[in-house]
C-alpha positions in Angstrom: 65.1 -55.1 -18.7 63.6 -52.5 -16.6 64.9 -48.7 -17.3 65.8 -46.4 -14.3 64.6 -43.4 -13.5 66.4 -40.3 -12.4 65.3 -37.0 -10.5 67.3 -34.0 -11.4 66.1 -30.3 -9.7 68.1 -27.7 -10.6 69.1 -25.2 -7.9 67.7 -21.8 -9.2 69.5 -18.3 -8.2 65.7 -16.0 -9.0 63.4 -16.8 -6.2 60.0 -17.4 -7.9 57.9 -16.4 -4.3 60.0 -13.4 -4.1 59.1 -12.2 -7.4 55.2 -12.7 -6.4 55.8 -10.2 -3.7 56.9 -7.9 -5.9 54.1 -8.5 -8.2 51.1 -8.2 -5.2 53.3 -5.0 -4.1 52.7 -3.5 -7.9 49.7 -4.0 -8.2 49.0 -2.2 -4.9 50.7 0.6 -5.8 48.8 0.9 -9.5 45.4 0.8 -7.9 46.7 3.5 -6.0 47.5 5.9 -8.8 44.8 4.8 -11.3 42.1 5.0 -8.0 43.0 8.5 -7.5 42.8 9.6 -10.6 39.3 7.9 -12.0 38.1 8.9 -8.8 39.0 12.6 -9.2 38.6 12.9 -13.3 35.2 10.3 -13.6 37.1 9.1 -16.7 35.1 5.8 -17.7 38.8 4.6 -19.4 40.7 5.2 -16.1 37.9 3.7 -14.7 38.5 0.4 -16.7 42.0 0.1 -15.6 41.7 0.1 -12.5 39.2 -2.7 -12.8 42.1 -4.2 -14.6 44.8 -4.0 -11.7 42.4 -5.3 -9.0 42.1 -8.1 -11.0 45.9 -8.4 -11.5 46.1 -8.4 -8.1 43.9 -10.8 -7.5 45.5 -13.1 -9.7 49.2 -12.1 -8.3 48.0 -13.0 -4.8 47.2 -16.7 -6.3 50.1 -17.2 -8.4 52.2 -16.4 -5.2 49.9 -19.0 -3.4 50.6 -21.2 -6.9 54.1 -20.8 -6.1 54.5 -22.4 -2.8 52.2 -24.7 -3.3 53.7 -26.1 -6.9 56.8 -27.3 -5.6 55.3 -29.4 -2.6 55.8 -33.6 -3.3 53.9 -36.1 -1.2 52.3 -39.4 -1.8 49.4 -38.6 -3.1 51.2 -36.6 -5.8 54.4 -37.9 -5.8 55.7 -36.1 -9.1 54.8 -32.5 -7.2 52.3 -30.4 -8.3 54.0 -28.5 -10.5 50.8 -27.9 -12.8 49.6 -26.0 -10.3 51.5 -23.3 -11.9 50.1 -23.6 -15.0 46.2 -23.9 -13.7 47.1 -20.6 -11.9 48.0 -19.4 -16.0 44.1 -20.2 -16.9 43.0 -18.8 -14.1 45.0 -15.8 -14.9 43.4 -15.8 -18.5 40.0 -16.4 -16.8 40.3 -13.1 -14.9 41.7 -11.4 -18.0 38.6 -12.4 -19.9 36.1 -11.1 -17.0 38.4 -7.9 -17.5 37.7 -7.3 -20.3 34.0 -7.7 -20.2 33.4 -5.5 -17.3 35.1 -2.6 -19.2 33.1 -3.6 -22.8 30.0 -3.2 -20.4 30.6 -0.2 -19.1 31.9 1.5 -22.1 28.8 0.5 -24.2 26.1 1.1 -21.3 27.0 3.7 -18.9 25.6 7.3 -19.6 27.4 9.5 -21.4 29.5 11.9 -19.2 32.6 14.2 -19.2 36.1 13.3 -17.5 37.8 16.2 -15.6 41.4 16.4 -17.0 44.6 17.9 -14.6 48.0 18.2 -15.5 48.8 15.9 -12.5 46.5 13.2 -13.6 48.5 12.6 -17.3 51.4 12.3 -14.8 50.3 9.8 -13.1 49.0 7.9 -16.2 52.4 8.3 -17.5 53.8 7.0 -14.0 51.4 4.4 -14.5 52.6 3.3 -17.5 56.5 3.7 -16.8 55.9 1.2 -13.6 54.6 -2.1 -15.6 57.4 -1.7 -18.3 60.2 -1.0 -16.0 58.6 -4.3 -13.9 57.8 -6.9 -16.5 60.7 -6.7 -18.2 62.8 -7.9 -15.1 60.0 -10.2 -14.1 59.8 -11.8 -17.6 63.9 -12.4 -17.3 63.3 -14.2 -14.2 60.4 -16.3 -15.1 62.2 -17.5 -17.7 65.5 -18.0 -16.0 63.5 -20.5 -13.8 61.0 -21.9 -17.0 58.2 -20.9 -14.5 54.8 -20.5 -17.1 52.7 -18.3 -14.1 56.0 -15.2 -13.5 55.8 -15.4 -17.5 52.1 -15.5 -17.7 52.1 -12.7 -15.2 54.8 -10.6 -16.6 53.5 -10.7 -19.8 50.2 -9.2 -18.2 52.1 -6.2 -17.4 52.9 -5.6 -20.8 49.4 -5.4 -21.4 48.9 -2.9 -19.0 51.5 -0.2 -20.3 49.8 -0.5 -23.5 46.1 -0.4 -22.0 48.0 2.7 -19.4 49.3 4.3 -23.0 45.5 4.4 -24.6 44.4 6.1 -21.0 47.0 9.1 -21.4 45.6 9.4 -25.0 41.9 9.3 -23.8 42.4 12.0 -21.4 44.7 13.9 -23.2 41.8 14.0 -25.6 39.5 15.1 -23.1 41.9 17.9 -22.2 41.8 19.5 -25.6 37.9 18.4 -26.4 38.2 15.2 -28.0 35.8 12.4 -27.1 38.1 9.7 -27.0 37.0 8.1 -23.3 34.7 5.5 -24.3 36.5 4.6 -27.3 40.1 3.9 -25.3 37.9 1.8 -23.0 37.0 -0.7 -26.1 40.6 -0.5 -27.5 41.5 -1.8 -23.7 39.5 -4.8 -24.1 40.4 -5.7 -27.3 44.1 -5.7 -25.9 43.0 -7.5 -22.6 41.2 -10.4 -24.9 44.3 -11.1 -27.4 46.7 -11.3 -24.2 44.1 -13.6 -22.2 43.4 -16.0 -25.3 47.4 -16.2 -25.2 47.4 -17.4 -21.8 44.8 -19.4 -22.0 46.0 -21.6 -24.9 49.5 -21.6 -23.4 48.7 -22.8 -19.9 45.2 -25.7 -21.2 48.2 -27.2 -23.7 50.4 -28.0 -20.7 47.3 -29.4 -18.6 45.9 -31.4 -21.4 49.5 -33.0 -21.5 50.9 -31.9 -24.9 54.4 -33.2 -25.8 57.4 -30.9 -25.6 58.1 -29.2 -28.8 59.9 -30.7 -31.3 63.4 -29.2 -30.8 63.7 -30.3 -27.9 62.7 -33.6 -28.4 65.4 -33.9 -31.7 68.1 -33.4 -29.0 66.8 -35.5 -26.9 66.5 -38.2 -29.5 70.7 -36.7 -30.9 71.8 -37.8 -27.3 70.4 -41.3 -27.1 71.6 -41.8 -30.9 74.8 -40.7 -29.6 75.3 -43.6 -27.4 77.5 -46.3 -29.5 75.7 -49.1 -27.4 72.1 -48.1 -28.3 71.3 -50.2 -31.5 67.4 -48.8 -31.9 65.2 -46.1 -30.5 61.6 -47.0 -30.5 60.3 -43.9 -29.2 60.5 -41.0 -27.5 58.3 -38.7 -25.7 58.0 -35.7 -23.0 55.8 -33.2 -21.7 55.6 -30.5 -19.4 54.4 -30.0 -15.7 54.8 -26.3 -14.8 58.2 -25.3 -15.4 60.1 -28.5 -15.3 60.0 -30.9 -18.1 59.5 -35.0 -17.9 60.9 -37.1 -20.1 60.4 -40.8 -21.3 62.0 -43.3 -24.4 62.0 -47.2 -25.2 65.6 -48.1 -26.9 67.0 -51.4 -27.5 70.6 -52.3 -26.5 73.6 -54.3 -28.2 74.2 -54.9 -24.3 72.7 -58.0 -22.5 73.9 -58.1 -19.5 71.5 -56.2 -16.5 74.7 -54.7 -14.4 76.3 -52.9 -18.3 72.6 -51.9 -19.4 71.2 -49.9 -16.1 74.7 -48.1 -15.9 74.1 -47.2 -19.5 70.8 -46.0 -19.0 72.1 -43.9 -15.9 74.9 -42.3 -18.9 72.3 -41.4 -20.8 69.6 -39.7 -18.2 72.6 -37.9 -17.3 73.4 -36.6 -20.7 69.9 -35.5 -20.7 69.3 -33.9 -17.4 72.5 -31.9 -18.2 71.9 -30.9 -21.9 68.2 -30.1 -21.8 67.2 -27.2 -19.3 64.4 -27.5 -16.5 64.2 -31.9 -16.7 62.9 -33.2 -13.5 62.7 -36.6 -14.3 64.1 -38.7 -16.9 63.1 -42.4 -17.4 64.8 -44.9 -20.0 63.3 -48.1 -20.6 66.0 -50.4 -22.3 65.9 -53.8 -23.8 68.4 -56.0 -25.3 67.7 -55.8 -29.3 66.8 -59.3 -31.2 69.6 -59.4 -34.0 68.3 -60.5 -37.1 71.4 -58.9 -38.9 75.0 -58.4 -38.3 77.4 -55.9 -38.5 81.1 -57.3 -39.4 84.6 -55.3 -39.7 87.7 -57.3 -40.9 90.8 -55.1 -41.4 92.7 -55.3 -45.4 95.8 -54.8 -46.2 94.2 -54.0 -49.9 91.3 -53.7 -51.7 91.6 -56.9 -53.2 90.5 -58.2 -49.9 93.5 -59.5 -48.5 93.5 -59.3 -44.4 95.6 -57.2 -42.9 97.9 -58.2 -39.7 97.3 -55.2 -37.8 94.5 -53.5 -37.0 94.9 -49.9 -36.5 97.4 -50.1 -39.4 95.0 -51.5 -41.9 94.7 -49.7 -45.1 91.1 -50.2 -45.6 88.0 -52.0 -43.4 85.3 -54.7 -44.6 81.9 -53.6 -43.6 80.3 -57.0 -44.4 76.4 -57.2 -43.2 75.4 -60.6 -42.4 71.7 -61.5 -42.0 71.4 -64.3 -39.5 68.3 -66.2 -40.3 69.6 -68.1 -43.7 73.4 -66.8 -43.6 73.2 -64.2 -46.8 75.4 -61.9 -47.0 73.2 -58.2 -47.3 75.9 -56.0 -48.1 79.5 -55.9 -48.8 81.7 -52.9 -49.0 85.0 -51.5 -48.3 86.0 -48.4 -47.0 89.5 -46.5 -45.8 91.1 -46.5 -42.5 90.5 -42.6 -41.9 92.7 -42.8 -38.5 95.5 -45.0 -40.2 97.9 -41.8 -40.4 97.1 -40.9 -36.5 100.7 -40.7 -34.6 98.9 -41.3 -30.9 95.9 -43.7 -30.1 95.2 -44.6 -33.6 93.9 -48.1 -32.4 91.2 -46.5 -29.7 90.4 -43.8 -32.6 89.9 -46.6 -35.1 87.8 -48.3 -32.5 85.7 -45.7 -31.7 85.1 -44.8 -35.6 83.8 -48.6 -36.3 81.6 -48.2 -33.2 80.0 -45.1 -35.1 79.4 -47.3 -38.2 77.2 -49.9 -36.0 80.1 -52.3 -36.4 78.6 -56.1 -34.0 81.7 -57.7 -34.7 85.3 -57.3 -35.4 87.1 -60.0 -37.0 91.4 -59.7 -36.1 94.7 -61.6 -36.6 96.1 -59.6 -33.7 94.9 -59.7 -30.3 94.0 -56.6 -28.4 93.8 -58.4 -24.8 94.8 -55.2 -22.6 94.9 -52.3 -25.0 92.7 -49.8 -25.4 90.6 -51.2 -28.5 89.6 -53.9 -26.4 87.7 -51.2 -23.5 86.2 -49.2 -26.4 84.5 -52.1 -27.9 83.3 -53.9 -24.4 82.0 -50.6 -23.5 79.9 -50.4 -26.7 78.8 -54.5 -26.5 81.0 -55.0 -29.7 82.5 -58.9 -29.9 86.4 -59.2 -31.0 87.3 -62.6 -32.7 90.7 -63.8 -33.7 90.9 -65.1 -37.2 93.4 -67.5 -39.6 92.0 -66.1 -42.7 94.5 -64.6 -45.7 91.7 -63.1 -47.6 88.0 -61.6 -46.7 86.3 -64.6 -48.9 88.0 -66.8 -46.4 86.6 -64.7 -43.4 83.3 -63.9 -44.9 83.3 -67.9 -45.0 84.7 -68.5 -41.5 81.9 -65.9 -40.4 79.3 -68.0 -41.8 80.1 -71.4 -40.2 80.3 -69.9 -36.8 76.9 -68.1 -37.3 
């Protein structure tokens, strides 16, 4: 029985393009400040940094082009190129790491000289600084909001540069007062720049490379399916990423054999899954009809003794008799209460549904439930109703075994 597929895209309020615009704009304007001021102090730090934001925006101008491009289908890549996204996260790292090693160059090999200190430069460090906080918080809340790996990448870049725009004020404040602090902020710099870029770089090869989707997610994913009273078995589950959406795939057997009852199932489930786990774009269910080699019986008692009760969602207690199939041996035997025998209002469909939570294959009745609601609860779940004769659960466990 071939599963379905479904394709779910969430409509997003935080425009990820948008927020690359804002990101190129940024940049701009931190080249702008840090220019000025390495340009009029000579401080090999400053320097550094604004090596730093031309890179950044560098990198912002292809993450917006990451953007546009990461959404597009077509039939050469007909589940979208959302990686995209995430190869524009290893590029990011890539320039991060070439960061890094222009400034370690320059700090260990350029000449020795003095930076010229003004009061209006450690503004405009401090501007500098305020700028990429004030920024990548909000960007980080959007990139998020819409699971998109290269806003995150991105904002979490700007973090890097209001700590790297924090060791600049302290290297020129040292200046100001004598201390030699320049070269030594510029090797603090890349040490920063290399922790954030191995980050990315992990990060965003771990989605290419087509690692599965971490394990919480893929327990409720696994809780849904389980959650399904027709779904006997699960054989496996599994998921990754693309970007920021998430794909998802499982193998389950069904207690249903009919094709029409199956693929609507299947369509229940995807549902359940596109709804309860953020960001899926596609979910696919393969489902097959499960080869019994057990089954599952419940026969209402009056008793513990065993003697069969006349009315089902009255019954005192249930038989959960196993049967196995191939030589007619009974595997297991035991009786348990009616929790829902007290219920004033549909105690028959609450009795139903708690013997489809137990597994139940088979119910074995004196009454017939032809048009109530017991009946629907148990077609739904694939569940067979039989009418029995039997005064005790000897004589049905008996009846049981002649018929299988």
């Amino acid at each position: 029985m071939k599963g379905t597929s479904k394709t779910r895209l969430r409509s997003e309020e935080v425009n990820p393009t948008r927020w690359g615009w804002y990101s190129v704009g940024v940049s701009g304007a931190l080249i702008l400040i840090n220019l000025t001021i390495a340009t009029a102090s000579g401080s090999l730090a400053v320097s550094a940094e604004v090596v730093h934001n031309i890179a950044d925006l560098l990198t912002a101008i292809a993450i917006l082009i990451g953007l546009k491009l990461s959404l597009r289908k077509s039939e050469t890549f007909p589940y979208g190129l959302y990686k995209l996204e995430n190869v524009i996260a290893v590029l990011l790292a890539v320039m991060i790491f070439f960061t890094a090693f222009e400034i370690a160059r320059d700090a260990i090999l350029e000449p020795s000289r003095d930076a010229i200190v003004k009061p209006w430069m450690l503004g405009g460090v401090a501007l500098a600084f305020i700028i990429p906080v004030i920024f990548g918080r909000f960007e980080l809340r959007a990139g998020k909001e819409v699971n998109s790996p290269a806003l995150i990448a991105d904002a979490k870049e700007y973090s890097v540069h209001a700590l790297t725009a924090s060791v600049v004020f302290v290297a020129l404040t040292g200046q100001w007062v004598g201390l030699p602090l320049d070269r030594i902020a510029a090797l603090v710099i890349v040490v920063a720049i290399v922790k954030m870029g191995w980050n990315l770089l992990a990060d965003g090869m771990r989605v290419l490379l087509d690692a599965s989707l971490d394990h919480d997610t893929l327990f409720k994913i696994r809780e849904i399916i389980q959650g399904e009273p027709s779904v006997a078995e699960i054989e496996w589950v599994t998921g990754r990423n693309a970007g920021r959406f998430k794909f998802v795939e499982s193998a389950i057997k069904l207690r249903i054999h009919e094709l029409e009852r199956a693929e609507s199932i299947t369509r229940h489930i995807e549902e359940r899954i596109s709804d309860a786990v953020p960001f899926v774009d596609r979910v696919l269910i393969h489902a097959e009809p499960v080869e019994r080699k057990s089954m599952r019986c419940a026969i209402p008692l009056s008793d513990r003794e065993g003697k069969v009760s006349d009315h089902f969602g009255e019954a005192h207690f249930f038989a959960l008799v196993t049967l196995r199939l191939t030589d007619g041996t009974v595997e297991e035997e035991v009786i348990v209460m009616n929790p829902h025998r007290k219920v004033e209002k549909a105690k028959g469909i609450k009795v139903s549904e708690w013997l489809v939570e137990q597994k139940v294959d088979l119910v074995l009745l004196k009454e017939s439930l032809k048009g109530k609601g017991p009946t629907y609860v148990f077609e739904g779940a694939g569940v067979e109703i039989r009418e029995t004769s039997a005064k005790n659960l000897d004589e049905a466990i008996n009846e049981l075994l002649k018929v299988e």
